[in-house]
C-alpha positions in Angstrom: 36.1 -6.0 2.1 32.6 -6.1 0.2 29.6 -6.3 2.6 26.1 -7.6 1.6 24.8 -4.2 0.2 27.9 -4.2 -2.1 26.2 -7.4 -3.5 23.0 -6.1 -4.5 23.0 -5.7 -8.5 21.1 -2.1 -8.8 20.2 -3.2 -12.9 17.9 -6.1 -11.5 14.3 -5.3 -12.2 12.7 -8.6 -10.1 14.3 -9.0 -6.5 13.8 -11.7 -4.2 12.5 -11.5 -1.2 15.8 -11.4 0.8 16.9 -8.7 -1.8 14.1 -6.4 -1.4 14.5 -7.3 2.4 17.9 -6.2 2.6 17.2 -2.6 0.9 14.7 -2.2 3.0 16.9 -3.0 6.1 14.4 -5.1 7.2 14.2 -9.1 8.1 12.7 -12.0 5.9 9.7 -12.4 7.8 9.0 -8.7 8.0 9.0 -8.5 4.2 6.6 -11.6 3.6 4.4 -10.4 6.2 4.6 -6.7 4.2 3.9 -8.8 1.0 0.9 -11.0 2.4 -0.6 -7.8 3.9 -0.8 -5.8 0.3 1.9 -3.4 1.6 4.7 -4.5 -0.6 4.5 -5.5 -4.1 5.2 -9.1 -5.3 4.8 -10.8 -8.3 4.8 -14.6 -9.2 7.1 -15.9 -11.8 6.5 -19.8 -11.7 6.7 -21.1 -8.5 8.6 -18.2 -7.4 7.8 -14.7 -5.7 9.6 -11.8 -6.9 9.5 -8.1 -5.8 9.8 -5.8 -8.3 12.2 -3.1 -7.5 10.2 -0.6 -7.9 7.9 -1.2 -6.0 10.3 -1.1 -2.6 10.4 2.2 -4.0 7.3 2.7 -3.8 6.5 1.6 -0.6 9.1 3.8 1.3 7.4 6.8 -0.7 4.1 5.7 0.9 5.6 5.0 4.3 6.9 8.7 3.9 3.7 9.9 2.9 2.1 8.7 5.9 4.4 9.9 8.8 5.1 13.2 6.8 3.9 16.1 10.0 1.0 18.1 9.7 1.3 21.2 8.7 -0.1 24.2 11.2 -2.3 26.5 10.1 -1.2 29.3 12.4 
């Protein structure tokens, strides 16, 4: 039985927005919001919007970044 992560072709360098939605475990709405706010990465290829896949990448390293805990200097 495949399930929709099996589905996702790692070798694609443009994703949709339900692609890049579904690596990031997230909902369609979430991700356009994520993508009209700056947060996310998107490119347009005619009248189409495409996230590169990279970039999802890249914005869990940042989300990482951000909530990583301060160090003590004890």
């Amino acid at each position: 039985m495949s399930t929709a992560t099996d589905l996702i072709d790692p070798t694609l360098v443009l994703l949709t927005v339900e692609e890049a939605a579904r690596r990031l475990g997230i909902g369609r709405t979430l991700c356009f919001r994520l993508i009209r706010t700056g947060q996310l990465e998107s490119v347009p290829v005619g009248r189409l919007r495409r996230v590169p896949a990279d970039a999802v990448q890249d914005y869990v390293t940042r989300l990482r970044m951000a909530n990583r805990p301060v160090a003590s200097n004890s």
